[in-house]
C-alpha positions in Angstrom: 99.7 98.0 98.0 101.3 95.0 97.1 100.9 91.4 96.1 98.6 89.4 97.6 100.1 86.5 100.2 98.9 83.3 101.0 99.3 81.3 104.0 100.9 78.5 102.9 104.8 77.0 103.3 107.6 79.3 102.1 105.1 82.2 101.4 104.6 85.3 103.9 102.4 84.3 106.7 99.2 87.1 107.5 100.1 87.9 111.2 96.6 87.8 112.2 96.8 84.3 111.4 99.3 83.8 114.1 96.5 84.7 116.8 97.1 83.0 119.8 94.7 83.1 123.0 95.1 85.3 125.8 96.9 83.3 128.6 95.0 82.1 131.5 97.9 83.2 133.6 97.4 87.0 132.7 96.0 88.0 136.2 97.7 91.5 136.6 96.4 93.2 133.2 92.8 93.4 132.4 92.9 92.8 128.3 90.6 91.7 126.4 90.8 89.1 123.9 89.7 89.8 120.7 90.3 88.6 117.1 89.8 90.9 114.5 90.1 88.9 111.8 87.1 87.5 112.9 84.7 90.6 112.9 83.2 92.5 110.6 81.9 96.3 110.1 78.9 96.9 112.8 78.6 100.4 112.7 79.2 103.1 110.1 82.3 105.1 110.3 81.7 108.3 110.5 84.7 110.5 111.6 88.6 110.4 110.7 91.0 112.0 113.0 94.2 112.4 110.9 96.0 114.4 113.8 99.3 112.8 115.0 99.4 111.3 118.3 100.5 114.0 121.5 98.2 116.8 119.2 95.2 115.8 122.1 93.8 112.7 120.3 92.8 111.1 123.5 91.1 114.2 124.3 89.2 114.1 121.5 88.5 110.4 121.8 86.6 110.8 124.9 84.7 114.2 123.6 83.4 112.0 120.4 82.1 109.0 122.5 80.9 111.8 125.1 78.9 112.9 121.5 77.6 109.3 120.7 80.5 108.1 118.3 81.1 104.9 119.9 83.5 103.5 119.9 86.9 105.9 118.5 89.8 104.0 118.1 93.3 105.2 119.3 96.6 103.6 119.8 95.5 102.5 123.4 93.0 100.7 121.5 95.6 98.2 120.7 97.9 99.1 123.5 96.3 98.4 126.3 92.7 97.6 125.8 93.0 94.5 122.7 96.6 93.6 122.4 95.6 91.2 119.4 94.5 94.0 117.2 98.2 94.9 116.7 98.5 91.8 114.8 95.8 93.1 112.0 98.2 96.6 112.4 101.5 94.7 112.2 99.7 93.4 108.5 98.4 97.0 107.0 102.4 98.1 108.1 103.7 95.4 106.5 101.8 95.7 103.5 102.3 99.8 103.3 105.9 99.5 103.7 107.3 96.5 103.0 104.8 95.6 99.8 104.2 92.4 101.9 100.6 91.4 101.1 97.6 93.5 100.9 95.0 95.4 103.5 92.2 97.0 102.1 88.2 97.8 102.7 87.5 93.9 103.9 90.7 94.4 106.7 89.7 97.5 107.3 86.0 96.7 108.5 87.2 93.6 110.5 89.9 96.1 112.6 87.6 99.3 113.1 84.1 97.5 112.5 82.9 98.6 115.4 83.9 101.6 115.6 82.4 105.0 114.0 85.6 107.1 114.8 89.2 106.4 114.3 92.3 108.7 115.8 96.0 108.7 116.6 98.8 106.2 115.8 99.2 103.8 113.7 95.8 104.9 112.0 97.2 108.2 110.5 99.8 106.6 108.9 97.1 105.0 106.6 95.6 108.4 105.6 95.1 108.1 102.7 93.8 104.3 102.7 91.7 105.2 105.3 89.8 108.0 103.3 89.5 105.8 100.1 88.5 103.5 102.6 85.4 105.5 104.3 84.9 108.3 101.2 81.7 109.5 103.3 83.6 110.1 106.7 84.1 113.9 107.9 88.2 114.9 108.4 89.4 115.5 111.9 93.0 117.1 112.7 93.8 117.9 116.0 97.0 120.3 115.7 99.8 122.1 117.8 102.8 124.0 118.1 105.4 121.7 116.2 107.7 122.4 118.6 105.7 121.6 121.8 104.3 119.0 120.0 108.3 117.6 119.7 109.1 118.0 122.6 106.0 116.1 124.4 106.5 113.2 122.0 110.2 112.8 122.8 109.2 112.7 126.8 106.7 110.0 125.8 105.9 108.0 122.8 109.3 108.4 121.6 110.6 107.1 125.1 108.0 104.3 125.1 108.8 103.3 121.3 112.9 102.7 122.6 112.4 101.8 126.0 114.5 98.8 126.9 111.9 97.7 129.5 109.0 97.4 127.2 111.8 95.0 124.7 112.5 93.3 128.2 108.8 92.4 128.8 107.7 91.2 125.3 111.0 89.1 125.0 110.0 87.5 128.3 107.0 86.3 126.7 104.2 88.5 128.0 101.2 87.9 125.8 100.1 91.8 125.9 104.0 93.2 125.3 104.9 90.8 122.8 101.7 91.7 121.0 102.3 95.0 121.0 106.0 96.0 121.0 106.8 94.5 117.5 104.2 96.6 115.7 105.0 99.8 117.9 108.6 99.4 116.8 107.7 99.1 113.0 105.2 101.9 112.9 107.5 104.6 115.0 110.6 103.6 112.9 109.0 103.4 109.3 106.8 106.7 109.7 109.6 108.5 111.3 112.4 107.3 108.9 114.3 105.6 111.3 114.6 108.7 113.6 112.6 110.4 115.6 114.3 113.2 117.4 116.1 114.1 113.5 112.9 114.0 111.4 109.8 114.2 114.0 109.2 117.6 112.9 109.4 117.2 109.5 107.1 114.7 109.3 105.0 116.2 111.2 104.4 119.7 108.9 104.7 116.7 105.3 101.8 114.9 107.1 99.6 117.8 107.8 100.2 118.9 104.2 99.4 116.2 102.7 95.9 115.5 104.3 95.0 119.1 103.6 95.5 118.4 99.9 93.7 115.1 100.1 90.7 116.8 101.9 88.2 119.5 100.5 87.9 122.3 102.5 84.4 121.5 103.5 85.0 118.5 104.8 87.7 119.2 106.9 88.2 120.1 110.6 91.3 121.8 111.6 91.4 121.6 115.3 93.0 122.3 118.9 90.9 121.0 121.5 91.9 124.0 123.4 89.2 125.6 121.4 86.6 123.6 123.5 83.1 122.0 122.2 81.9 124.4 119.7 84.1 124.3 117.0 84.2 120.6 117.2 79.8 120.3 117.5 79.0 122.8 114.8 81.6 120.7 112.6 79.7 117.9 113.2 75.9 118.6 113.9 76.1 117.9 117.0 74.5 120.0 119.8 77.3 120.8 122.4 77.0 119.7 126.0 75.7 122.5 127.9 77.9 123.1 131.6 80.6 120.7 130.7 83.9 121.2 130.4 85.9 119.7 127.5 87.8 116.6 128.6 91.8 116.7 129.3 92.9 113.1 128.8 96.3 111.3 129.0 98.6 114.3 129.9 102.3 113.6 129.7 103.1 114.0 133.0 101.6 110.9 134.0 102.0 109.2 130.8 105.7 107.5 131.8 103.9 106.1 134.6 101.5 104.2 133.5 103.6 102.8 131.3 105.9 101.5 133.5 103.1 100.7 136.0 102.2 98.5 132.9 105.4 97.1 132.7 105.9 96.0 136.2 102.4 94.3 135.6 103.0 92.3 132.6 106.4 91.3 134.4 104.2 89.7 137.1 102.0 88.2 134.7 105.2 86.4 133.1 106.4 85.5 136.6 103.4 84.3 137.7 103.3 82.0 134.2 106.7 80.4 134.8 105.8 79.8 138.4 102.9 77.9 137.0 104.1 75.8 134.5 107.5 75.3 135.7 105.7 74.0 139.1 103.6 71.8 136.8 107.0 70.3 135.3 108.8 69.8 138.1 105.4 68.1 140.2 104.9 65.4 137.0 108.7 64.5 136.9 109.0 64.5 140.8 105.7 62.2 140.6 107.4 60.3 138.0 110.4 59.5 139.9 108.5 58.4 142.8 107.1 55.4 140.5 110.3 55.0 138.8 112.3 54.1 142.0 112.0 50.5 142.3 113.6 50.5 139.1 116.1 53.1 139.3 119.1 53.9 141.7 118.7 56.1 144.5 121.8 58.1 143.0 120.4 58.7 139.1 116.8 59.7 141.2 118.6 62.3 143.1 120.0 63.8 140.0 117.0 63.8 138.2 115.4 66.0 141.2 118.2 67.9 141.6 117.6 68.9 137.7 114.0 69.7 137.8 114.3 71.9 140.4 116.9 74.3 139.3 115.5 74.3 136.1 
C-alpha cells in the first residue's frame, strides 16, 4: 500500500503522531480523549459491515451491541464520540490513496482493538484491507434502493462533507472539528471521485460488486434492516430478542440538526478558549505594566493597555 514513512525531518509525518490533548476548555462537547496509536486489539473481531453509510448502519450498530458485539464502530465513532481516531483514519486514507506510508494488521488492531464489529464510513472504503485484515470475520451489507439511498445521502452526509460551517469551526481551532473535518473531506472526495451528486450512485452499485466477489456466498449477509432480527440472528447464531422491536437509529430528518447543534457547540467551546487565554494575556501584560510604571511614561503605559485589550 505504499512505502513505509518515518517520522523524521523532510519525510511524511504519521498523523497519529501529531496527537494533541483534548483542550481543557472543551466544556460544551462531551468527547473523549483517546489515542489509538496507543492501544492494541482487546477483543476479537468478529463481524464486517461493508454497507455504505445512509443503508441503516447505525441501525445495525445498536442491534449488534444489543446482541453482545461490543463495541461496533461507525463514523460517529470518530465523529462525535473519539475525535482523535480520525487521525489513525486520516493515515489508512493517506496511505490507500495517496501511497503515503503504510496501514496494515498492527494499525488496524490499535484503531478497532476494541471493538468486535466494524460499519459505515470510512471503514468500507478499506474493504478489502479490512477482510485480509480479519480473514475469520462474517460479511455484513446493509443495502437499499440506490436511488433513495442518493437522495438521503445528498440531504445529509453529502451536506455535512461541504458544509461551510463545519470548515468555519475546525479553522477556528476547535479541537473536535479540526480533528475531524480534514479526514471527512478526504474520505468523501477520494471515494466519491471528487463528486458526489455525479458519481454517488455509481459507486455505490462498483462497491457492492466488488465485496460480493471478495466474499463467499456463505459467509456473507446481504441485508435491509427492514427485514427485522431474524435474518440478521440466524446469520449469526445468535438467538433473537423475543418482544423487541428492531432499532431505528439516526434518521435523516434529524440528522442536519444535530449537526449543527454540534456546530454551535464547538463554536462555544472556541469562544470560550479565546476568552480564556486571551484574558490570561491581557491580565499578565496589564500586571506587567503596573510594575513597569515607575520606569515607563504614563503615555507608552496607556498604549500598551490600549493594545492588549483590543487584541
Amino acid at each position: 500500500m505504499g512505502a513505509t514513512t518515518t517520522n523524521t525531518i523532510g519525510t511524511h509525518v504519521p498523523y497519529r503522531f501529531r496527537y494533541t490533548p483534548k483542550p481543557m476548555t472543551d466544556f460544551f462537547t462531551h468527547d473523549t480523549d483517546i489515542d489509538r496509536s496507543k492501544c492494541q486489539r482487546t477483543v476479537p473481531m468478529r463481524v464486517l459491515c461493508l454497507g455504505l453509510g445512509r443503508t441503516g448502519t447505525a441501525s445495525l450498530r445498536t442491534a449488534l451491541k444489543r446482541l453482545g458485539y461490543a463495541d461496533c464502530y461507525h463514523m460517529m465513532s470518530a465523529s462525535v464520540e473519539n475525535p482523535p481516531d480520525c487521525l489513525m483514519w486520516m493515515d489508512a486514507l493517506t496511505a490507500k490513496y495517496d501511497g503515503v506510508g503504510t496501514f496494515g494488521r498492527e494499525q488496524w488492531d490499535q484503531l478497532l482493538g476494541h471493538c468486535q464489529a466494524v460499519c459505515d464510513w470510512p471503514a468500507i472504503a478499506f474493504c478489502k484491507e479490512l477482510i485480509e485484515a480479519y480473514p475469520d470475520a462474517k460479511i455484513i451489507m446493509t443495502t437499499r434502493d440506490v436511488d433513495s439511498w442518493h437522495a438521503s445521502t445528498m440531504k445529509t452526509v453529502n451536506w455535512r462533507a461541504t458544509e461551510p460551517e463545519l470548515k468555519t469551526v475546525a479553522k477556528w481551532g476547535d479541537w473536535g472539528a479540526g480533528l475531524y473535518q480534514p479526514m471527512l473531506h478526504k474520505f468523501w472526495t477520494n471515494f466519491f471521485r471528487g463528486d458526489f451528486e455525479k458519481h454517488g450512485k455509481e459507486v455505490f452499485k462498483q462497491h457492492y460488486a466488488d465485496v460480493q466477489a471478495m466474499v463467499p456466498p456463505e459467509n456473507l449477509l446481504m441485508y435491509r434492516v427492514g427485514s427485522g432480527w431474524e435474518p440478521l440472528c440466524e446469520f449469526l447464531g445468535e438467538p433473537v430478542p423475543h418482544n423487541e422491536a428492531f432499532p431505528r437509529t439516526n434518521d435523516t430528518d434529524g440528522f442536519v440538526d444535530r449537526c449543527k447543534t454540534r456546530n454551535r457547540m464547538q463554536m462555544c467551546n472556541v469562544l470560550v478558549r479565546y476568552l480564556v487565554y486571551g484574558g490570561t494575556v491581557a491580565a499578565t501584560f496589564l500586571s506587567a505594566s503596573t510594575l513597569m510604571s515607575r520606569y515607563a511614561s504614563n503615555t507608552f503605559l496607556a498604549t500598551l493597555e490600549r493594545s492588549v485589550l483590543s487584541a
